[in-house]
C-alpha positions in Angstrom: -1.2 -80.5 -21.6 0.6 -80.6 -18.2 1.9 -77.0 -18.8 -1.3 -75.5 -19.8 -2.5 -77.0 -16.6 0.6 -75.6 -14.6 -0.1 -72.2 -16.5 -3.7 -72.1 -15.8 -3.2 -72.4 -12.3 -0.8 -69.9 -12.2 -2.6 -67.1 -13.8 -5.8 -68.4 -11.0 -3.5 -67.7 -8.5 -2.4 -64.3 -9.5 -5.8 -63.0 -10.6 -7.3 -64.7 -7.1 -4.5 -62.6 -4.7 -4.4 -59.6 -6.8 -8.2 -60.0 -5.8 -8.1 -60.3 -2.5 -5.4 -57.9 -1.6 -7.6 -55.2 -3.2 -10.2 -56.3 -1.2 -8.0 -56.4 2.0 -7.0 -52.9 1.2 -10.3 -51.9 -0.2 -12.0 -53.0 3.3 -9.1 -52.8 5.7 -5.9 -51.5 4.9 -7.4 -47.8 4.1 -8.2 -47.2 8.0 -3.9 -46.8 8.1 -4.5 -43.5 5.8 -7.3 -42.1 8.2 -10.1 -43.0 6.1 -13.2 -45.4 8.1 -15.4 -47.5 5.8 -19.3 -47.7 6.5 -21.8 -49.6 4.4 -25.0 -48.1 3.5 -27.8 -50.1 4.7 -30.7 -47.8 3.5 -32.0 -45.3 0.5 -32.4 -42.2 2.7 -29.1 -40.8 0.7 -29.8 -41.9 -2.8 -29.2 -41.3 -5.4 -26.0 -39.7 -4.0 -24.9 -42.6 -2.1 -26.9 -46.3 -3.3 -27.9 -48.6 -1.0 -25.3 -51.6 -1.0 -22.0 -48.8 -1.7 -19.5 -48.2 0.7 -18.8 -44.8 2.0 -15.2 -43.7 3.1 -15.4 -41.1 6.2 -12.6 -39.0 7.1 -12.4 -37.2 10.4 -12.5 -33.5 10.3 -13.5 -30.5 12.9 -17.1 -31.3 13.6 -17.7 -27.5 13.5 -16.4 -26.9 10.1 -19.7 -28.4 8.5 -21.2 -26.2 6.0 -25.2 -26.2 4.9 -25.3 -28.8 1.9 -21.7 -31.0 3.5 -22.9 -34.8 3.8 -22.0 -35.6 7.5 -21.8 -38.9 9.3 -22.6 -39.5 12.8 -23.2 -41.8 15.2 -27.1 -42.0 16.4 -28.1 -43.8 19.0 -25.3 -46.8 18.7 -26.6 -46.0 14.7 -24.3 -44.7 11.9 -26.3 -42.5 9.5 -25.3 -40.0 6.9 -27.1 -37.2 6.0 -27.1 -33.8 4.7 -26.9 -30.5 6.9 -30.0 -29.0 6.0 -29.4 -25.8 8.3 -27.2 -24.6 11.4 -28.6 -23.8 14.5 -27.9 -22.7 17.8 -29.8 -24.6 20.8 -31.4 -22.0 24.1 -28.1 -22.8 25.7 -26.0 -21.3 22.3 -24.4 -24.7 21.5 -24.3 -25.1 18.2 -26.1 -28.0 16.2 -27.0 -29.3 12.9 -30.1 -30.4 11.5 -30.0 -32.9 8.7 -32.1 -34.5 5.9 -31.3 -37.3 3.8 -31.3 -36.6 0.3 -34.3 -39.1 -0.6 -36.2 -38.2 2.9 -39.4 -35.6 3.0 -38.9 -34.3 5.9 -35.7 -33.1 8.0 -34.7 -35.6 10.9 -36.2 -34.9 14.4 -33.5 -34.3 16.3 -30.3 -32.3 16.7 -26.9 -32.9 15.9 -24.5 -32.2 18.3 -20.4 -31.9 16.7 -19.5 -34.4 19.5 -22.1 -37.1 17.7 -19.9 -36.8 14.2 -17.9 -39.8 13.0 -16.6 -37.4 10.1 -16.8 -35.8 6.5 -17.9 -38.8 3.8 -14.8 -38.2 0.8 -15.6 -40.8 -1.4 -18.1 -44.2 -2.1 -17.9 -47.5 -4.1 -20.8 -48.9 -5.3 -21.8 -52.6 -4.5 -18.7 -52.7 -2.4 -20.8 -52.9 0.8 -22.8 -56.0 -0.2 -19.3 -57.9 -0.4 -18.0 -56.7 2.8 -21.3 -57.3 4.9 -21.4 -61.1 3.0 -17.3 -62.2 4.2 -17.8 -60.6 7.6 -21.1 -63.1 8.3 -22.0 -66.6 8.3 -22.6 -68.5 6.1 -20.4 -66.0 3.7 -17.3 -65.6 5.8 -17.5 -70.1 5.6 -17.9 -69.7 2.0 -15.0 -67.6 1.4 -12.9 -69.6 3.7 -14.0 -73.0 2.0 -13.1 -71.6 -1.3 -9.8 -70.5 -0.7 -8.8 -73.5 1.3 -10.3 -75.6 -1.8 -8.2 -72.9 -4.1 -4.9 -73.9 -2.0 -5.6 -77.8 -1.9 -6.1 -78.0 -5.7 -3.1 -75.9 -6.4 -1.2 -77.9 -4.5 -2.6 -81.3 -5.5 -1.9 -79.8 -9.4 2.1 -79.1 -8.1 2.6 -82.6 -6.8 0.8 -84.8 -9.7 2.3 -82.9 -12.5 5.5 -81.8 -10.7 6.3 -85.9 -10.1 5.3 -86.2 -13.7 8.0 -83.8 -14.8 10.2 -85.0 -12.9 10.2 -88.5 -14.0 10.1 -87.2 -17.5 13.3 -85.2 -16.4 15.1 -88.8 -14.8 14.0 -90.4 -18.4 16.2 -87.7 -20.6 18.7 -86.7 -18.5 20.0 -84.5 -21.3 17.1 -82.9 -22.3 16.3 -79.8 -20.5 13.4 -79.3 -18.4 11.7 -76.4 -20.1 12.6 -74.0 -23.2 13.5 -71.1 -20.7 16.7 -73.3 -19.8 18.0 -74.1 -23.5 
């Protein structure tokens, strides 16, 4: 029974990091390779992107956008992707894009200058952005906490109850080896 226990915890353990490392890298540790990770908050882009997914942007010349590119940009303190509709030139000759989102009627009301774009989206995971937004806020960002720290007492409490008990029943047969592995 105690080994079962010891092996149950073990497996926890490995399936728990393996978990959060992915996560860590999933939300985190992919800004090292260039890549910036923005959750969608609304439909305007489905079905392409889903509401929930995370996007992964990648910086590229602003002015390399073609008609039909999904571009992300930064309106108004507001990170929105959309779809160049068309490429324009303002009275001045600067150049700007007009966008739609895929699930919008009507193309957006302003124009988008290259200096407003974040970057080129490469690639989304669906549901992805639900977990992120619920760590990074309370009451989720407690929750996770509170679970790992419970994960890390109870492992610990199972090491030093059943660890004692092997040990005495090492000190009671001395000549018996601890575990099959050392025979």
């Amino acid at each position: 029974m105690v080994k079962v226990i010891k092996n149950f915890w073990k497996i926890a353990t490995i399936i728990i990091v393996s978990i959060a490392v992915i996560l860590a890298i999933l939300l985190a540790g992919i800004r090292v390779i260039g890549f910036k990770p923005y959750t969608v908050l609304s439909g305007s882009m489905e079905p392409h992107f889903h509401v929930g997914s995370i996007i992964y942007v990648r910086n590229v010349d602003p002015v390399t956008f073609k008609k039909g590119d999904t571009v992300t940009y930064n309106m108004d303190g507001n990170v929105v992707t959309h779809r160049v509709n068309d490429i324009l030139h303002d009275d001045d000759g600067r150049l700007y894009y007009q966008t739609k989102g895929d699930a919008n009627q009507m193309v957006d009301a302003f124009k988008l200058y290259p200096e407003k774009i974040i970057g080129k989206p490469i690639f989304s995971i669906p549901l992805l952005g639900f977990v992120s937004n619920f760590i990074q806020k309370p009451p989720g960002t407690f929750i996770v906490i509170g679970v790992c720290a419970l994960f890390v007492f109870l492992s610990t409490l199972t090491e030093l109850i059943f660890g004692a008990e092997e040990n005495k029943v090492q000190a009671e047969n001395p000549d018996k080896p601890e575990t099959e592995e050392q025979i």
